[in-house]
C-alpha positions in Angstrom: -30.6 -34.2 73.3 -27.1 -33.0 71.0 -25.8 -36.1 70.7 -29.1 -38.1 69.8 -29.5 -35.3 66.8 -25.9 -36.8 65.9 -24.4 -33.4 65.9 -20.9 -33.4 66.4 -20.4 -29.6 66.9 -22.5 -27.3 69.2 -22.0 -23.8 69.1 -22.6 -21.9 72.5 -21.7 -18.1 73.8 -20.1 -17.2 77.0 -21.7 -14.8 78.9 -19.2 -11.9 79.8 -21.6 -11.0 82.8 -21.2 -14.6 84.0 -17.6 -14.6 84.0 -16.7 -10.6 85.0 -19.9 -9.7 86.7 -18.8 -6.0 87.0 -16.6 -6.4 83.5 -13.7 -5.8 84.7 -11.0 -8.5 85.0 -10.2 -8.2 89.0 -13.4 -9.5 90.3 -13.8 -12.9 88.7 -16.8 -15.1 89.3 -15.8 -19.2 89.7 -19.4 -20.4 89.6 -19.4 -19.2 86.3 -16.0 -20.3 85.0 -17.3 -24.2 86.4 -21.0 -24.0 84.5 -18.9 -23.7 81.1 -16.2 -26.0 82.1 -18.5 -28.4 82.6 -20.3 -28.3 79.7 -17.4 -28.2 77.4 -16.7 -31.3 79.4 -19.8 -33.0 78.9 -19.9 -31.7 75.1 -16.5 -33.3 74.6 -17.2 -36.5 76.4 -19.6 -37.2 74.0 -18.0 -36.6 71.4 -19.1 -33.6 70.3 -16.9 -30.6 69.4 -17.6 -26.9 71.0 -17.4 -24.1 69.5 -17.5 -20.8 71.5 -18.5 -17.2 70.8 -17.0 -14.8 73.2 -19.4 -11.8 72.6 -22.9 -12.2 71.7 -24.6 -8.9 73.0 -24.3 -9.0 77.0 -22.4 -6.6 77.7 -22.2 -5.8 81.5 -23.8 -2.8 82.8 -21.1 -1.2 84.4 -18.9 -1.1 81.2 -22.4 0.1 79.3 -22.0 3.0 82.0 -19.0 4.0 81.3 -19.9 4.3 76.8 -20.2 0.8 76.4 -18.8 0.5 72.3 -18.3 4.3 71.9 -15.4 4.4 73.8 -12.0 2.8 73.0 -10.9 1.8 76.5 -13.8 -1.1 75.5 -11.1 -2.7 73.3 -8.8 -3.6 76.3 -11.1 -4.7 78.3 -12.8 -7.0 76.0 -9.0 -8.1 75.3 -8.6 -9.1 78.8 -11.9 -11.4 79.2 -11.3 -12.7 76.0 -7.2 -13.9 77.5 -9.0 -15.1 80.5 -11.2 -17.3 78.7 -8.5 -18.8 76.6 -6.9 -19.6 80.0 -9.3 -21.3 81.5 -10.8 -23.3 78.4 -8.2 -23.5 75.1 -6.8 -26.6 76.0 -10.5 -28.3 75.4 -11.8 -25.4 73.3 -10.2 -25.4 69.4 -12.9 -22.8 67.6 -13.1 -19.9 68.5 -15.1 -16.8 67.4 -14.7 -13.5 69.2 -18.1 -11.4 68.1 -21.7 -12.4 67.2 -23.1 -10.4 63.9 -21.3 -7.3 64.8 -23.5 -5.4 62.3 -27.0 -5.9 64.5 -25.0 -4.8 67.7 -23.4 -1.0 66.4 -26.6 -0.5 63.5 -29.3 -2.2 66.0 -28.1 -1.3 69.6 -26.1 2.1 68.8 -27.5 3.8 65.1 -31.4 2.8 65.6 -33.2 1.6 69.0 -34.1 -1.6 68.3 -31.9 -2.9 70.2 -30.3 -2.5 73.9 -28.8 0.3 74.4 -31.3 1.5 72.1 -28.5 4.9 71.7 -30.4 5.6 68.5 -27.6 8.2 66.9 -27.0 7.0 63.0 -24.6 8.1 60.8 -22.5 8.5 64.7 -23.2 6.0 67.0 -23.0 3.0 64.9 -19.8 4.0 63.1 -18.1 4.7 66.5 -19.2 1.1 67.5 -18.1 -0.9 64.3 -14.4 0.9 64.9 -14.1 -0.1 68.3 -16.1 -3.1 68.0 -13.4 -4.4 64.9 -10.2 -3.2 66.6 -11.6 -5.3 69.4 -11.8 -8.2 67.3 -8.2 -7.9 65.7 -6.6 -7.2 69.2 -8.3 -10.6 70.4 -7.5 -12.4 67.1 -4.1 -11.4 67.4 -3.1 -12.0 71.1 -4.8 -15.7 70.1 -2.5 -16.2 67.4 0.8 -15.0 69.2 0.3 -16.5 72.8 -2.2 -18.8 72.8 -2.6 -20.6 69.0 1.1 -22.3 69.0 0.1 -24.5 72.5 -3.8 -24.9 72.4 -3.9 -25.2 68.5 -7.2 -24.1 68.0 -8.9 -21.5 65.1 -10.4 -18.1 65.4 -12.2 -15.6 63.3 -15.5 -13.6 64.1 -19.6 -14.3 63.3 -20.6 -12.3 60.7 -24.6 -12.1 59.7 -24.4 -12.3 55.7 -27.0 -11.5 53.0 -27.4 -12.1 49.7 -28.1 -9.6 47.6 -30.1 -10.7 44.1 -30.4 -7.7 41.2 -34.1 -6.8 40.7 -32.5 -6.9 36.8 -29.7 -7.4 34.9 -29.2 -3.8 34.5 -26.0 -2.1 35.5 -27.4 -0.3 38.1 -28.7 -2.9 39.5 -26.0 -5.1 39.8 -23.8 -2.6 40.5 -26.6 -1.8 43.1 -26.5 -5.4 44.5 -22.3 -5.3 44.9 -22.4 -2.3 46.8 -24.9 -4.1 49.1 -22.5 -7.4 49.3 -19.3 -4.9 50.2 -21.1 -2.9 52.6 -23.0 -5.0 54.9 -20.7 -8.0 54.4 -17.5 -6.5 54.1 -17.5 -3.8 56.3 -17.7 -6.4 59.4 -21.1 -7.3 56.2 -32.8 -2.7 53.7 -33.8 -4.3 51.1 -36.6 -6.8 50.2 -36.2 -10.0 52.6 -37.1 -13.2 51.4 -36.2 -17.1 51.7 -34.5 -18.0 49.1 -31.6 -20.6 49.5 -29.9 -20.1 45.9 -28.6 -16.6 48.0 -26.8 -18.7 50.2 -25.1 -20.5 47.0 -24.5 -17.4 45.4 -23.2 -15.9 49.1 -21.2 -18.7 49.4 -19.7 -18.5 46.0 -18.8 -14.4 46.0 -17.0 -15.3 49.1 -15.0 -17.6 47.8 -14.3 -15.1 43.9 -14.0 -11.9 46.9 -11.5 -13.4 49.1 -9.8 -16.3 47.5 -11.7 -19.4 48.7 -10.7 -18.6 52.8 -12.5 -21.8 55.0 -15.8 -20.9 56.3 -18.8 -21.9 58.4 -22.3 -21.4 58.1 -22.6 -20.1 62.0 -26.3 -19.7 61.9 -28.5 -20.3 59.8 -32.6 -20.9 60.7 -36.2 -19.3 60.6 -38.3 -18.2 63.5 -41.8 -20.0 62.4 -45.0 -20.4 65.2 -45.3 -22.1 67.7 -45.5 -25.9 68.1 -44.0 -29.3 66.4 -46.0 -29.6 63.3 -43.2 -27.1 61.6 -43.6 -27.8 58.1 -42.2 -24.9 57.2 -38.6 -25.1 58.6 -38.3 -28.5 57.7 -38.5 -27.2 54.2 -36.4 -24.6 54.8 -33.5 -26.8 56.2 -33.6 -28.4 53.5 -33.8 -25.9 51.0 -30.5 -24.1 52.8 -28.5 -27.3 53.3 -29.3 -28.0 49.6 -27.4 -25.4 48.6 -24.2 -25.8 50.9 -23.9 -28.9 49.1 -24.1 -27.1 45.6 -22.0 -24.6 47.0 -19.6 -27.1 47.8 -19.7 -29.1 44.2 -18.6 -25.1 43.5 -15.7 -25.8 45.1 -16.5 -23.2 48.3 -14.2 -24.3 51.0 -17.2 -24.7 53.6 -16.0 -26.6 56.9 -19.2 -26.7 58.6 -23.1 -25.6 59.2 -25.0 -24.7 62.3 -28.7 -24.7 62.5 -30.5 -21.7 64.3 -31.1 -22.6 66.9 -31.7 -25.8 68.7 -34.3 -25.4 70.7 -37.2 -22.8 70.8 -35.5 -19.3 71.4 -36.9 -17.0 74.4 -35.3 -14.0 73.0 -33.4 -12.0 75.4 -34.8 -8.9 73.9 -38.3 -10.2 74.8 -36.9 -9.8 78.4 -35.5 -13.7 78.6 -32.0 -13.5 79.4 
């Protein structure tokens, strides 16, 4: 189905549970280590390029037990699944990114409860997480770059969910108002008035480029949940309203490598209970 789309990159996550059932690196599951070798094999036989996530929220239970992202030991752990990954798959594998939208797992999962483990302790909770949850990151980002990046030539660097955020004026305030929204949620790993607009994802594109000197980026994800069935009119428009404005972005001169649509089939949400 991939490869009749024509896409030539499919981004997928690894399931930590899958790999390290218990989470810990001395009782490793080989079923699991085949199922992705496999499909990296079969992605990269037909010529399509993977690109793999090492943490997208499944975090096993026995390491939730324990504090899950509240406690630092979580770092070194997280280190050692990420190393065995690389092992096993960075001589097929060349992107990398280590954590999915960091910002829904410590604000979603730890500061409200909308979100497994549902901790619900702002202003505590999620702070705790996003420290741990970022040293994680670097320490994975860096044992890639000094032991692994030199053989397997491959790229790293982390999922972040982005936002726009448009002045209701031109007022100081507000604008002021709308930077301190950009440097918050999207700078510190990134509610206002949610609405489709693609120009935000020009303009997003664009402040990232003025805010940190034009760095190479992908769109990761980027879709709408619409209902149910094939007559979709309404994400056909909005594919082509957002892809739109990666193209403006990049007559902007926005160093954008590449764009993922969300998602490519229907998505059973795990937090519906689908997992």
């Amino acid at each position: 189905m991939v490869k009749e789309l024509g896409v030539d990159m499919y981004r997928f996550s690894i399931a930590w549970t899958r790999i390290l059932p218990s989470g810990f690196s001395n009782e490793i599951n080989e079923k699991g280590i085949e199922y992705y070798s496999n499909l990296i094999d079969e992605l990269i036989s037909k010529g399509i390029t993977p690109v793999v996530t090492l943490y997208h929220f499944d975090l096993p239970q026995k390491l939730q037990d324990l504090g899950g992202w509240l406690v630092p030991d979580i770092v070194d752990y997280f280190v050692q699944f990420a190393e065995l990954i690389f092992e096993r798959y960075g001589d097929r594998v060349q992107m990398w990114t280590t954590i999915n939208e960091p910002w829904h797992i410590c604000e979603n999962s730890y500061g409200r409860d909308g979100l497994a483990p549902a901790t619900n302790y702002a202003g505590v909770a999620n702070y705790i997480c996003a420290h741990n949850l970022l040293k994680a990151h670097a320490e994975v980002v860096h044992l890639y770059r000094n032991k692994f990046q030199t053989v397997q030539k491959g790229k790293i660097g982390i999922s972040l969910d982005a936002r726009w955020y448009e002045p209701a004026t031109d007022s100081s305030d507000d604008r002021e108002a709308s930077e301190w929204g950009l440097q918050f949620h999207n700078s510190h790993y990134k509610k206002l008035n949610f609405q489709i607009v693609p120009f935000g994802l020009r303009k997003l594109l664009n402040w990232i480029k003025t805010e940190y000197d034009n760095p190479p980026t992908w769109v990761t994800e980027n879709g709408v949940g619409t209902e149910a069935g094939t007559v979709d009119h309404q994400r056909v428009d909005y594919y082509n309203g957002y892809m739109n404005a990666v193209l403006d972005a990049l007559q902007d001169g926005c160093d954008v490598r590449g764009y993922f649509a969300w998602s490519l089939m229907d998505n059973f949400e795990w937090r519906a209970g689908y997992t």
